[in-house]
C-alpha positions in Angstrom: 10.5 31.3 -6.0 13.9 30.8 -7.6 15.0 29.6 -11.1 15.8 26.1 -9.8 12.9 25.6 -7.8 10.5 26.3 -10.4 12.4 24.0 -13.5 11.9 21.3 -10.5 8.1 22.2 -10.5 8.1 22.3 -14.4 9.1 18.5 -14.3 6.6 17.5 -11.8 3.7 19.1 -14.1 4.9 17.3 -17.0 4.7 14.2 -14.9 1.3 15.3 -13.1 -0.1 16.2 -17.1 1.0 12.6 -18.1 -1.1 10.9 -15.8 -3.5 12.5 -16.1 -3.4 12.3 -20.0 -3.2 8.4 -19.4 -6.5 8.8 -17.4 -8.5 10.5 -20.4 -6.7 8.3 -22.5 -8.1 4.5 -20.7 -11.4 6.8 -20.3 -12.9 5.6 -23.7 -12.0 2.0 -23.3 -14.2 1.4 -19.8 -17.3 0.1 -21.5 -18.4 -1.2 -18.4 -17.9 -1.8 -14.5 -15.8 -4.8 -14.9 -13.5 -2.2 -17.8 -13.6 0.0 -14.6 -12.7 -2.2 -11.9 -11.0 -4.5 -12.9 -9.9 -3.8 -16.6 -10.9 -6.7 -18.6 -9.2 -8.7 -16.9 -6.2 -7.6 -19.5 -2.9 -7.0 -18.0 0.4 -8.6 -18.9 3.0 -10.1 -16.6 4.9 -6.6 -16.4 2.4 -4.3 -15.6 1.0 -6.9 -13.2 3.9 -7.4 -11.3 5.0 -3.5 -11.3 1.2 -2.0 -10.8 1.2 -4.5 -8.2 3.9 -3.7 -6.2 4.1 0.3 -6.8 0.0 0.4 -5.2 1.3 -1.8 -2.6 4.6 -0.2 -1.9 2.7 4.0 -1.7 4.7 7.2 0.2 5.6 4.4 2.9 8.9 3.1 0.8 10.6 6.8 -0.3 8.9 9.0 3.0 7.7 6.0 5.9 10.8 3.6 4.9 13.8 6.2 5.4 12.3 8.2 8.0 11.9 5.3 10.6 15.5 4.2 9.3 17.0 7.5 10.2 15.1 8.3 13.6 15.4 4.8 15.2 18.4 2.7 12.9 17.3 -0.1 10.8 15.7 -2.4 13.4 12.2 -1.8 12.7 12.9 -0.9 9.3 14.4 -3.9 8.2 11.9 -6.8 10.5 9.2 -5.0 8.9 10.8 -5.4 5.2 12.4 -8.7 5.5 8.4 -9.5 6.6 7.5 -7.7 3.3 9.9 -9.4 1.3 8.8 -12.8 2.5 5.0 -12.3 2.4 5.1 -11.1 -1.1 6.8 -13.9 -2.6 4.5 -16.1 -0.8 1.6 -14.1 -2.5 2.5 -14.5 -5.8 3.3 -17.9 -5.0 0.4 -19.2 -3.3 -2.3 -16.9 -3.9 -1.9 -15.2 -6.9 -2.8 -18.4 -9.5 -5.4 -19.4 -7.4 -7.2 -16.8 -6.9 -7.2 -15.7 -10.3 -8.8 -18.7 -11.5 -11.4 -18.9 -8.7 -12.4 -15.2 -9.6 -13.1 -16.3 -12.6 -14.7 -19.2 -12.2 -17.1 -17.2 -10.0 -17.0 -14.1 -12.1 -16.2 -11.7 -9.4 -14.8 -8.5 -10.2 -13.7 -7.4 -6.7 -12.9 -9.0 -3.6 -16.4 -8.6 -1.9 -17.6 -10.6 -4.7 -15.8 -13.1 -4.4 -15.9 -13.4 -1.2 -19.5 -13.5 -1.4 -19.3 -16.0 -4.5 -17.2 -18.4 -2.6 -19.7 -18.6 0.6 -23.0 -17.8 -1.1 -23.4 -14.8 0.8 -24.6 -12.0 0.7 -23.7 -10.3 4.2 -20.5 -11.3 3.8 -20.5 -8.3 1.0 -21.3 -5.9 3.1 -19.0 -6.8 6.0 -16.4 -7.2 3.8 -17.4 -3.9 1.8 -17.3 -1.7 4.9 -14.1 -3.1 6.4 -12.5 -1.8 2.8 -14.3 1.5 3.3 -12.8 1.9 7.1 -9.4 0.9 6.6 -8.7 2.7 3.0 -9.7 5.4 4.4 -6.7 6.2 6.4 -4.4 4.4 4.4 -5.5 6.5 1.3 -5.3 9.7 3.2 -1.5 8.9 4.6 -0.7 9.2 0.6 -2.6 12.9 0.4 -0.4 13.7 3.7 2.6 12.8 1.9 1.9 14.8 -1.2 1.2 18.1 1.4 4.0 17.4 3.1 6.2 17.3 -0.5 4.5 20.3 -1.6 4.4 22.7 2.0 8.2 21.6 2.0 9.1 22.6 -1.5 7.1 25.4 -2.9 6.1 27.1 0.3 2.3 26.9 0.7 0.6 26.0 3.1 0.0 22.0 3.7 -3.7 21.8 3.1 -4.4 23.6 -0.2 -1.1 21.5 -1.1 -2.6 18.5 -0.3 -5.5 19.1 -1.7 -4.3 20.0 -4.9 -2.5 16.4 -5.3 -5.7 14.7 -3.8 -7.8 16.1 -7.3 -5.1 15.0 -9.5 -4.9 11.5 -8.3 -8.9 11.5 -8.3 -9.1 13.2 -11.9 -7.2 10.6 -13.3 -8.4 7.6 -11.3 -12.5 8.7 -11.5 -11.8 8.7 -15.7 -9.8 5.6 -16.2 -10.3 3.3 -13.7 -8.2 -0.1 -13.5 -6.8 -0.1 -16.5 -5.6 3.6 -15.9 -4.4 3.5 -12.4 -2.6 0.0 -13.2 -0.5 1.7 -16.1 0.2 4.8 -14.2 1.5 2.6 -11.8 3.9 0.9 -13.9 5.4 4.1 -15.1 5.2 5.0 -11.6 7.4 2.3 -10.3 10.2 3.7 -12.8 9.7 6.9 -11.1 10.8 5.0 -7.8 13.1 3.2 -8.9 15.2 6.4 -10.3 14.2 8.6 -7.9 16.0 6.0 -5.0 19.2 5.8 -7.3 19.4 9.1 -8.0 19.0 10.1 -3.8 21.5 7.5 -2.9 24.6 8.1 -5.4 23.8 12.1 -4.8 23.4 11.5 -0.8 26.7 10.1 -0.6 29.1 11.9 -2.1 26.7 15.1 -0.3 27.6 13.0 3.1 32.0 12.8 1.8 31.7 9.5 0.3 30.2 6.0 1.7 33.4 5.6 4.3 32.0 8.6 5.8 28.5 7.6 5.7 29.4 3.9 7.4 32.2 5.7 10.1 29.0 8.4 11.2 26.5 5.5 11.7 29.1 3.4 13.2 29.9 6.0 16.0 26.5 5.2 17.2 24.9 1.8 18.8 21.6 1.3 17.4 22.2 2.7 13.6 23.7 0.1 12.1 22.5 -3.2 14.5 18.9 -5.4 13.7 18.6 -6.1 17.3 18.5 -2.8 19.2 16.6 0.6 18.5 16.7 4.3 19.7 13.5 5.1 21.6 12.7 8.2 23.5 16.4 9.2 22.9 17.8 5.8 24.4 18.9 2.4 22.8 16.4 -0.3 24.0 16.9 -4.2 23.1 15.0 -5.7 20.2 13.0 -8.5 21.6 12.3 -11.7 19.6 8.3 -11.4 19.8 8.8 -7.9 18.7 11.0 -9.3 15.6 8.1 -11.9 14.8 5.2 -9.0 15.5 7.3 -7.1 12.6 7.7 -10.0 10.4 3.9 -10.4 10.6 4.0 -7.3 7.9 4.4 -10.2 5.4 0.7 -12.0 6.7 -0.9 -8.5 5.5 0.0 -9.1 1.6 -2.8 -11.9 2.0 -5.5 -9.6 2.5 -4.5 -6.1 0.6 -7.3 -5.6 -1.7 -5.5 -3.5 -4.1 -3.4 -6.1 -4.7 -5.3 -9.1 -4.8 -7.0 -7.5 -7.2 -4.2 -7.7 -9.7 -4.3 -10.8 -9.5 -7.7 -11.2 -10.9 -6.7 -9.0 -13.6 -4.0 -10.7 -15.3 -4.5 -12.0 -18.7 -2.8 -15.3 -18.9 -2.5 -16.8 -15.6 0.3 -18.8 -16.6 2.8 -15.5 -16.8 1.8 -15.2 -12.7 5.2 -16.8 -12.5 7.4 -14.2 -14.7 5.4 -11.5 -12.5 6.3 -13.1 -9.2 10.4 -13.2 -10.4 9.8 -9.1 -11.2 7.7 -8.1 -8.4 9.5 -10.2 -5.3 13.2 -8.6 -6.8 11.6 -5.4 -6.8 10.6 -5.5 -3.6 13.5 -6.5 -2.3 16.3 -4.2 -3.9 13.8 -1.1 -3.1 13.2 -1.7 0.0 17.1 -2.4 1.0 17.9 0.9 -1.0 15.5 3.1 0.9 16.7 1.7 4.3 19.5 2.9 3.2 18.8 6.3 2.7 17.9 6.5 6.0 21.7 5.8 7.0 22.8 8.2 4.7 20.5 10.5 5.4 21.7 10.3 9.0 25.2 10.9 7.9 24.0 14.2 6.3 22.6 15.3 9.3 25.8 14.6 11.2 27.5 16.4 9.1 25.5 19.3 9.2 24.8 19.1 5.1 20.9 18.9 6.3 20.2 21.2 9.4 18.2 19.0 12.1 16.3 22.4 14.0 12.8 22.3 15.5 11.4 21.4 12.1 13.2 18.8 11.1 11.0 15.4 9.9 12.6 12.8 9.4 10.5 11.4 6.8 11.0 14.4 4.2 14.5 13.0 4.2 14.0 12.8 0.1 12.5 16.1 -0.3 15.9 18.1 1.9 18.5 16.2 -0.7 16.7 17.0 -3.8 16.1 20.6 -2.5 20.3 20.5 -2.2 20.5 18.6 -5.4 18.3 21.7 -7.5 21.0 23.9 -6.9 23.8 22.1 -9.2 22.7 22.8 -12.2 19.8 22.1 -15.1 20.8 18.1 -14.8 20.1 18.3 -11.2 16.5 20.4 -11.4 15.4 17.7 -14.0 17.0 14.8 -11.4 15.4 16.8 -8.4 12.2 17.0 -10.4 12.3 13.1 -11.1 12.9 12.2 -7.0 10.2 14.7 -6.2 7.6 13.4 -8.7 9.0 9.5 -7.3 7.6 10.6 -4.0 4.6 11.6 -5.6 4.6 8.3 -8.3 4.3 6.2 -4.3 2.1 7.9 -3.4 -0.5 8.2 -6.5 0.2 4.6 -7.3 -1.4 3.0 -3.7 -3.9 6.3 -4.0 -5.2 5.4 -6.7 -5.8 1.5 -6.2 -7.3 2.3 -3.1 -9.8 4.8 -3.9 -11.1 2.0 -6.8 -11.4 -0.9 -4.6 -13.2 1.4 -2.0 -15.5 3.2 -4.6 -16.4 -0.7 -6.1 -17.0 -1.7 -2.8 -19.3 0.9 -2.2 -21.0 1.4 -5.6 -21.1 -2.8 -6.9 -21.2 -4.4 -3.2 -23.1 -2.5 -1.1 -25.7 -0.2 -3.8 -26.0 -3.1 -5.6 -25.6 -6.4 -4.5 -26.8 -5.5 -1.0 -29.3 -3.2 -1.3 -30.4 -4.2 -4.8 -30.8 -1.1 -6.6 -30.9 -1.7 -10.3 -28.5 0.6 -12.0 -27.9 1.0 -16.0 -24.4 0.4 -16.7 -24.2 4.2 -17.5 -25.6 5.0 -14.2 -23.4 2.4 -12.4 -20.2 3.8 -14.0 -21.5 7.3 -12.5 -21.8 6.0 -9.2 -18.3 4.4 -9.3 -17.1 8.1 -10.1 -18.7 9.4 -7.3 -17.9 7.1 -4.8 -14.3 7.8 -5.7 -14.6 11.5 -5.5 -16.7 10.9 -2.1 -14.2 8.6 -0.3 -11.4 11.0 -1.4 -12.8 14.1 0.5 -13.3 11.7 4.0 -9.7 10.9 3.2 -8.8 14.6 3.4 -10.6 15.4 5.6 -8.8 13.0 8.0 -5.3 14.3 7.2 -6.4 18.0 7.3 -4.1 18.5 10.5 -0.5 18.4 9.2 0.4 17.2 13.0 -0.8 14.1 12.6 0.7 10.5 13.0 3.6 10.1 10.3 3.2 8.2 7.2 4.9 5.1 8.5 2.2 4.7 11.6 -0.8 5.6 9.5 0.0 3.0 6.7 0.6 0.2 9.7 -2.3 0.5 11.3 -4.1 0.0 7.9 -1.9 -2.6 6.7 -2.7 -4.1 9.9 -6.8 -3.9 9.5 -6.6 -5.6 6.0 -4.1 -8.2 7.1 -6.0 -9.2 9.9 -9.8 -8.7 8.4 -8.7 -10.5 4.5 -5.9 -12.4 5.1 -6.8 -15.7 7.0 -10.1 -15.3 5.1 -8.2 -15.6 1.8 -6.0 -18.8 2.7 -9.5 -20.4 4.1 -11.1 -19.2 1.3 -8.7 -20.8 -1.5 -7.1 -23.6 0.7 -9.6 -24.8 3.3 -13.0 -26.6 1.5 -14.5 -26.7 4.9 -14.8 -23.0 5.9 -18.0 -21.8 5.8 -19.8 -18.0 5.7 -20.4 -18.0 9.4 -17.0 -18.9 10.0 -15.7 -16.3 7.3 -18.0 -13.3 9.2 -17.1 -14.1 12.3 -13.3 -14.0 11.2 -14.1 -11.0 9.5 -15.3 -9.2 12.2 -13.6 -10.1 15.1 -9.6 -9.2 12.9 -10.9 -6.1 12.3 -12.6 -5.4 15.7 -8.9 -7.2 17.5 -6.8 -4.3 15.7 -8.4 -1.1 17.1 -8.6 -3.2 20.5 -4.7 -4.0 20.8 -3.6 -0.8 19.3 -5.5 1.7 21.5 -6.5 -0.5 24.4 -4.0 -3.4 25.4 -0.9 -1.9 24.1 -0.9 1.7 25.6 -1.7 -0.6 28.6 1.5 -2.9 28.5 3.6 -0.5 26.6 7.3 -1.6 27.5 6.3 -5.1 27.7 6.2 -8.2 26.0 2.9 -7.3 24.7 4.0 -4.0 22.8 4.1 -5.6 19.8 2.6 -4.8 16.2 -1.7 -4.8 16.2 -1.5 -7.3 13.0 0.2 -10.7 14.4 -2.3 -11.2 17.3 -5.3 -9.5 15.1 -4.5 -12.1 12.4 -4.1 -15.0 14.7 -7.4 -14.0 16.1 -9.6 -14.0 12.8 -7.9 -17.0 12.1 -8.9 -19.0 15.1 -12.7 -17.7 15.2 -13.0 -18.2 11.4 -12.0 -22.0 12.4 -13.8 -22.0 15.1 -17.2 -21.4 14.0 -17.0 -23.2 11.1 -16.4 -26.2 12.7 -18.8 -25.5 15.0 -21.7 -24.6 12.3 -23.0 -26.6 8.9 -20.9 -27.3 6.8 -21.0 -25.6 3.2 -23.4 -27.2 0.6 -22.4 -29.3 -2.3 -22.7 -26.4 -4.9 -19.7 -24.8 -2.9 -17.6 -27.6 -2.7 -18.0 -28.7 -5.9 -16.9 -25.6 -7.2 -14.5 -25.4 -4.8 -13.2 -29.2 -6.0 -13.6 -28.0 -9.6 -10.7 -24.7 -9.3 -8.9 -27.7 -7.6 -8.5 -30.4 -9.6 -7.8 -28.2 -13.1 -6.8 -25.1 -14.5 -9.8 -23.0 -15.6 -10.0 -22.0 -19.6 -9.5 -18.9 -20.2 
């Protein structure tokens, strides 16, 4: 291992040791299961916004992002973050005030509940509980792929004990401090992003002989630099408008991402929802624009022959080859190599560890508890939430044990496209519609979910190349959404304790 490589490693140790620190730190301020889950309910407007979007945004924006960018051009990259940048804007708008004070008017401290809350129902828990289980399973485990693929790439160990090495930091610090500790971590986290994409795209230029070059490379080419054509199977192929809209649908996920919508039961003063909504939706935005960007750049490189493209090459470790370039200039550069590398990992370990706490509550409040009714002490129930949070983690690497499997980008679609499709027109009923109703809201439930492994791996491999080969989540969602109004028009409607309440959140702002 060479000098530079290991002060790189130094600075991702002290960044590893300070979440972790943070962890033990929030450790002795969970006093109970709502401290653990959902912290309080004590964030600010900052940490809201940023804890938000840094769990929402995971390995997909500095690994997923640039690597789909530089292998097809920025068709898919961009449908699917102009989608982004819409939906979350419409969250915070929407969603995010609302929700907050229904949570609390129904005292639910995670989504299950107040699902269950909202209908007066107590299958809807479970449902709801194992859809969270299924879904975060993969979508947690695409962030412990990323971290082996950082590691195998940069140290030279083999991708599992690499993987697994990042998997029992992220739980160590998540199973100790729960909410309040993965919400800070992600706000540092998000600065850890945010320099680690500056850093890669004012270094990747002048690598690729300055932005003229960079522009000139992916100009030679006809599907880099155009929105309506993309490379596929080594040919350019036509963007079609349904598969435009199917990409744009990315935006209808945001309504149903648990990790999330949980922040948004967490903040403080609902009436900062707005300043958080300005940070998070400008965030967003500029991020995501700068890491389809590296993909052109990174492209340019590549051309250029400043990154070697042999048998190996993935075009998702796009980050990882510049900073291993970058290490080599100097003590600066190790400590700016160090701060991309331990960016990748900040994505990663800020969706990781949201995830693994709305699973574990899931598991441990909804389905132990409320479900099966098993009275636990708060000591014991804070035991179980650890657990579940350790258990979930090892099914999670267990699924990405094979370092051949789907890329980060497909992984995190397909679970994006579960919760979308499951949560999402459950949540606008839920908030907007006083006439849904718990059959409605099952059947919805079930039949988004069940519609996303049927179009991915049934009627798309059969109409691949067609107007049907389009993204699982647009006709998943539309297809909750129609049962869920379906059925409830078709059943009782809900009794006057739920409207009521549903009337009260309504008409005023609850006090807080």
């Amino acid at each position: 291992m060479t000098g530079s490589t290991i002060g790189v490693l130094i600075v991702i140790v002290l960044y590893l040791l300070m979440m972790l620190f943070i962890g033990w730190n929030f450790s002795k301020k969970n006093k109970s299961t709502s401290d653990f889950y959902l912290g309080g309910r004590k964030l600010g407007p900052y940490v809201t916004a940023m804890s938000a979007e840094a769990s929402d945004m995971s390995s997909w924006l500095l690994m997923g992002l640039p690597g789909v960018a530089l292998a097809t051009g920025i068709a898919e990259a961009f449908w699917t973050a102009l989608g982004l940048a819409i939906g979350t804007y419409l969250n915070w708008l929407i969603v995010a005030k609302k929700l907050r004070r229904y949570s609390y008017e129904t005292n639910s401290i995670t989504l299950p509940d107040f699902f269950a809350n909202r209908f007066k129902s107590k299958l809807i828990v479970v449902v709801a509980a194992v859809f969270i289980v299924i879904f975060f399973i993969p979508y947690t485990a695409s962030g412990f792929n990323a971290c082996g693929k950082l590691f195998s790439s940069l140290f030279g160990i083999g991708y599992f004990p690499a993987m697994v090495a990042s998997a029992v930091i992220i739980v160590g610090y998540t199973a100790l401090g729960g909410f309040l500790a993965a919400s800070t971590t992600d706000f540092i986290q998000s600065i850890f992003m945010t320099t680690a994409l500056i850093i890669v795209v004012f270094f990747g230029i002048s690598q690729a002989g300055g932005l003229d070059s960079v522009i000139a490379n992916a100009s030679n080419t006809d599907w880099m630099l155009t929105i309506t054509k993309t490379l596929s199977g080594g040919e350019t192929v036509p963007y079609g408008k349904l598969t435009m809209a199917s990409l744009l649908a990315w935006g209808l996920g945001y309504f149903g991402m648990p990790h999330v919508l949980l922040r948004f039961m967490a903040i403080e003063d609902e009436n900062k929802l707005s300043l958080s909504r300005r940070i998070a939706t400008v965030w967003v935005v500029i991020s995501m624009g700068i890491a389809i960007f590296i993909g052109v750049i990174g492209y340019s490189l590549v051309q250029n022959g400043v990154i070697a493209a042999g048998p190996d090459f993935d075009s998702e470790r796009i980050l990882i080859y510049i900073s291993s370039i970058l290490k080599e200039h100097g003590i600066i550069a190790i400590i700016c190599a160090g701060i991309i590398l331990s960016g990748i990992l900040a994505c990663t370990m800020s969706t990781a560890d949201s995830q693994l706490l709305a699973a574990s509550s899931s598991v441990s409040e909804n389905i132990i508890k409320d479900f099966f009714g098993i009275k636990l002490s708060e000591k014991k129930t804070m035991i179980a939430a650890r657990l579940t949070v350790i258990a979930i983690a090892v099914v999670a690497v267990i699924f990405v044990a094979d370092p051949n499997n789907e890329g980060v980008f497909r992984i995190v679609s397909f679970a994006w496209a579960g919760f979308g499709a499951v949560f999402g027109p459950l949540m606008l009923a839920a908030l907007f519609w006083k006439r849904a109703n718990k059959y409605g809201a099952i059947s919805g439930m079930i039949v988004g979910g069940a519609m996303v492994f049927i179009y991915k791996y049934l009627i798309k491999p059969a109409f691949a190349g067609t107007i049907l080969d389009i993204y699982e989540l647009l006709p998943a969602f539309l297809a909750g959404g129609l049962v869920l109004i379906v059925v409830s028009l078709l059943t009782p409607a809900p009794d006057s304790e739920i409207t009521d309440t549903f009337d009260r959140v309504n008409a005023s702002k609850t006090k807080l």
